[in-house]
C-alpha positions in Angstrom: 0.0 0.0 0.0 1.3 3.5 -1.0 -0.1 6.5 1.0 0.0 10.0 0.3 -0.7 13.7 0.4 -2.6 15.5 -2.0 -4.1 19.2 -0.9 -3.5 18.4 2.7 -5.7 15.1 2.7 -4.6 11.7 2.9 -5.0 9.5 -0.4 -3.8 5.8 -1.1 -1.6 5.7 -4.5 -1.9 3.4 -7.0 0.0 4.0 -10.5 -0.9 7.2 -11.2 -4.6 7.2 -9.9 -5.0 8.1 -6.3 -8.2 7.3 -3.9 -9.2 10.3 -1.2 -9.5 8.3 1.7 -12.0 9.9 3.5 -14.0 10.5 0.8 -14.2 7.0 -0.5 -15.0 6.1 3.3 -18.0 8.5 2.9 -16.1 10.6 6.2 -15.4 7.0 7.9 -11.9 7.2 7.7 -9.9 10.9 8.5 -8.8 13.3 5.4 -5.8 14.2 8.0 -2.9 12.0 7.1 -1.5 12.6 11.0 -5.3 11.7 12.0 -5.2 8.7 10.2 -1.7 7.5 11.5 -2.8 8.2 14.6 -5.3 5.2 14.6 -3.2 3.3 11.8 -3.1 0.0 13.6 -7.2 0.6 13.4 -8.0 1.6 10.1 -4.7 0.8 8.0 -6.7 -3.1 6.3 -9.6 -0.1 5.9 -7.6 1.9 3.6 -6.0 -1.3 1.8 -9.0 -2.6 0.9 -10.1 -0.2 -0.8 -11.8 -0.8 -4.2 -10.1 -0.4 -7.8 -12.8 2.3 -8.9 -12.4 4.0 -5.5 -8.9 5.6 -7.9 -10.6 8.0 -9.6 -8.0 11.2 -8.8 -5.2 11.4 -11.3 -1.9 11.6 -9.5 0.2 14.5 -10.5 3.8 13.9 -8.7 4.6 17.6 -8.5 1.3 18.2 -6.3 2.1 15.3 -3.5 3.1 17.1 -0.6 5.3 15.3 2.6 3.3 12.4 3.6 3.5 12.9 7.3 3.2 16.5 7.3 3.4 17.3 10.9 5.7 15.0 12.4 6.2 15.4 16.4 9.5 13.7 16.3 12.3 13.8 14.1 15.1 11.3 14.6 18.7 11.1 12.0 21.5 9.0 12.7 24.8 9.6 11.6 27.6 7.7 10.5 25.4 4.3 10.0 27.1 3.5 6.5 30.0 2.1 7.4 31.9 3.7 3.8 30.4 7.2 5.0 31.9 6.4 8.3 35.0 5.9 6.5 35.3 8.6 4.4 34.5 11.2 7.5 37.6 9.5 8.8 35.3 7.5 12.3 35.2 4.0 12.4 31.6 2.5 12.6 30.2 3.5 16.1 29.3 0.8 18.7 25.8 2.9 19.0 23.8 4.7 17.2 24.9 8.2 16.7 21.9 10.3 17.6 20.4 14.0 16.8 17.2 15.7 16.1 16.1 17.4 12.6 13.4 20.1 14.3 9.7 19.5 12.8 9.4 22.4 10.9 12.1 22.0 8.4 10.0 18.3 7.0 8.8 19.2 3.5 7.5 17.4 0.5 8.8 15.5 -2.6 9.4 18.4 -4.9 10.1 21.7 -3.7 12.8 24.8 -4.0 15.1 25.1 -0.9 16.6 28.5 -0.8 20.1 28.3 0.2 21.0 29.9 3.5 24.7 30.8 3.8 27.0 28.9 4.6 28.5 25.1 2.8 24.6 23.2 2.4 25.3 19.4 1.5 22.9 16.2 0.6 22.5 13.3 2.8 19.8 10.6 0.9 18.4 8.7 3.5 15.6 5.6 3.9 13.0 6.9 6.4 10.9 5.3 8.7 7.6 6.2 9.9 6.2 5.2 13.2 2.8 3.6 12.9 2.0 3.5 17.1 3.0 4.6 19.9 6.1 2.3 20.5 8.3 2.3 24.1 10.8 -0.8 24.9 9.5 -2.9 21.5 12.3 -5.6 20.9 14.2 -5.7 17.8 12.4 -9.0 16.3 8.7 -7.0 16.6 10.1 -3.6 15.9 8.8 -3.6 12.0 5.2 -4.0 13.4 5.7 -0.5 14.4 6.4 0.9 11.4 3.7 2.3 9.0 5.8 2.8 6.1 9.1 4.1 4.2 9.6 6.9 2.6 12.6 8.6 0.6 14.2 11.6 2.7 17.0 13.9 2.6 19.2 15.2 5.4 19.8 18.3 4.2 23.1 19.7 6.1 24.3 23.4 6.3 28.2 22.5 7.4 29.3 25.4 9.2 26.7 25.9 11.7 26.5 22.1 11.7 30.2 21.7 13.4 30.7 24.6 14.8 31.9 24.6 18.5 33.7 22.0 20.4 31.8 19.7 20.7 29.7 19.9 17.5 25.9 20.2 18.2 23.8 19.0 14.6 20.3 20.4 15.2 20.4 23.6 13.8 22.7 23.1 11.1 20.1 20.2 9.4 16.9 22.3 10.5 16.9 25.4 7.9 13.4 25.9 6.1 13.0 23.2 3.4 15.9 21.1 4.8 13.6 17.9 5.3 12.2 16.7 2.1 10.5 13.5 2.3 8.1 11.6 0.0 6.7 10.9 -2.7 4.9 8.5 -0.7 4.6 6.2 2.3 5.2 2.6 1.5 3.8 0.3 3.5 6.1 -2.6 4.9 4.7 -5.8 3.3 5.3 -4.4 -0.7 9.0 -5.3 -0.3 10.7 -8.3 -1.2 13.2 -7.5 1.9 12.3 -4.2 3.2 15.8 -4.3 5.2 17.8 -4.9 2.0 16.7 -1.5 -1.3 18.7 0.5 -3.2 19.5 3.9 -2.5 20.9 6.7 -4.7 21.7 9.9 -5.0 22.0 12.0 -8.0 23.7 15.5 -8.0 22.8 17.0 -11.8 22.4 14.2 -13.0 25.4 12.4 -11.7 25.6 9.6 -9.4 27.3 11.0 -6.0 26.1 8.5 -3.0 24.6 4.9 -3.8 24.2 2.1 -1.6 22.2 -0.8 -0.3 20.4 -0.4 3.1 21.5 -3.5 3.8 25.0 -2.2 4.3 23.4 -0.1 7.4 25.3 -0.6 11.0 22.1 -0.9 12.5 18.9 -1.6 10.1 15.7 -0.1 10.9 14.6 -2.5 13.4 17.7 -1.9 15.4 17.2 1.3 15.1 13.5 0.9 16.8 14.4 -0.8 19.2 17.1 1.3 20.7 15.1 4.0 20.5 12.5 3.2 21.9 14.3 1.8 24.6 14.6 5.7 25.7 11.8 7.0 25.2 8.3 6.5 23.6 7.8 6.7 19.9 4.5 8.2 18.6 2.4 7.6 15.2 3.8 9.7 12.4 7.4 10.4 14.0 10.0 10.0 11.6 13.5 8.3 11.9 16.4 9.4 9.1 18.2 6.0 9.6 21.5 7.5 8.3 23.4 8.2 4.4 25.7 6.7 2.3 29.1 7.8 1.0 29.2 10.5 -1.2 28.5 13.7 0.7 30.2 17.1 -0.7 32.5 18.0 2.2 34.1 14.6 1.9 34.9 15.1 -1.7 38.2 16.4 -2.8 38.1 19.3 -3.6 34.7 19.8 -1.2 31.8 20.1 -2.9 28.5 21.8 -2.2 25.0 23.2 -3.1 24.9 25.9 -5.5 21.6 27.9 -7.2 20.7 26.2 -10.1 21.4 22.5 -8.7 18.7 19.9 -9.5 19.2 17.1 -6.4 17.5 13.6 -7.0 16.9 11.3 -3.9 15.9 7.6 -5.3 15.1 4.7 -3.3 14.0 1.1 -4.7 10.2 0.4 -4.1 9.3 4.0 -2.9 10.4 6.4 -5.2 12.0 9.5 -5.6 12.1 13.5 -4.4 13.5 16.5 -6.1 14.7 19.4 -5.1 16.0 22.9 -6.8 18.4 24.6 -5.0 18.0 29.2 -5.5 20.2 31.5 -4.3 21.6 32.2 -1.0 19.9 34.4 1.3 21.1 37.9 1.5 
């Protein structure tokens, strides 16, 4: 099952026909993707059964929007590649590395980020989305948490990023437009191995990060668990489970954002996001 956002409501995606959820449920079922992943565990077979003539809404994939709009919680790892640990000269950690990407920089599939100053670099990353509120799950039941997939990008402003000793991340990943995620949700169950997809990322049209999620130091349901080991994990909360190699400022020479750039995240089974890059901010 595919899920996602068109005009602010929640739709299921097949193809390029879409179904308005809460119409089709004749109000039954919430128009409010965050309302419906609120009471996913209830009403997510509701939504998948839905009938073949209930897609009468042509998709157009410049209008879908984030598909979990108004995420509470916004988890990233870093360093969970163990080539991108590598080329930032760490070895893989023992734990997972983690920060915060604040709510109100999550955006959707296609969009124009305007550059703030400073050195902005990609980070394509698989994202999970919580599906229920989730506190100590174990690692064998943690994918019965999740509601979906989704592609994201980590988008990283370096300077404000690692400055001061020690570094904080928050800010530095948090500038407006600096959480793209979509096109869609994808449900668990339509991957083969939904621990094991393809990821790429594509700078103008060249291939700069690609990798298997397989390779990850700790997959998704790793991930789950030790979260949620901490602290509770609500519906809709979104966890950037880490990049590849291939990010600018470990290039040589470094290499960054610039206006004009076109910046294509791709992931195998859910899709991809796009994003144009204007000029810096005065």
């Amino acid at each position: 099952m595919r899920l996602g956002v068109l005009g602010g409501r929640a739709v299921a995606v097949s193809g390029d026909r879409a179904a308005d959820i809460a119409s089709v449920s004749r109000g039954h079922l919430p128009a409010d993707p965050m309302a419906l992943l609120e009471d996913w565990s209830r009403v997510r077979d509701q939504v998948a059964g839905l009938p073949a003539d209930a897609y009468g809404l042509q998709v157009d994939p410049e209008a879908l929007q984030a598909p979990v709009p108004r995420p509470r919680q916004v988890f990233a790892v870093a360093l969970n590649y163990p080539p991108h640990a590598a080329e930032a000269g760490y070895t893989p950690p023992d734990e997972p590395l983690v920060f915060t990407k604040f709510p109100t920089c999550v955006t959707g599939p296609s969009t124009t980020v305007a550059l703030p100053r400073g050195k902005v670099d990609w980070e394509v990353e698989l994202v999970a989305v919580i599906g229920r509120e989730t506190y100590k799950v174990s690692e064998d039941r943690a994918w019965e948490a999740v509601a979906g997939l989704t592609v994201g990008q980590d988008l990283s402003e370096r300077v404000s990023q690692l400055r001061g000793r020690p570094a904080q991340f928050g800010l530095g990943k948090s500038f407006p437009g600096f959480g793209p995620t979509g096109p869609v949700l994808v449900t668990p169950d339509e991957f083969d191995d939904p621990d094991d997809l393809e990821i790429t990322g594509l700078l103008n049209g060249e291939t700069v990060q690609h990798d298997r999620t397989g390779s990850m130091v700790f997959p998704v349901p790793d991930l789950i668990a030790r979260l949620s080991a901490v602290l509770p994990l609500l519906p809709g909360d979104l966890v950037f489970t880490g990049t590849p190699a291939g990010v600018g400022n470990r290039m040589n020479p470094p290499r960054y954002l610039t206006e004009g750039d076109e910046l294509v995240s791709r992931i195998q089974g859910v899709g991809e996001i796009r994003q144009h890059f204007t000029a810096a901010h005065p």
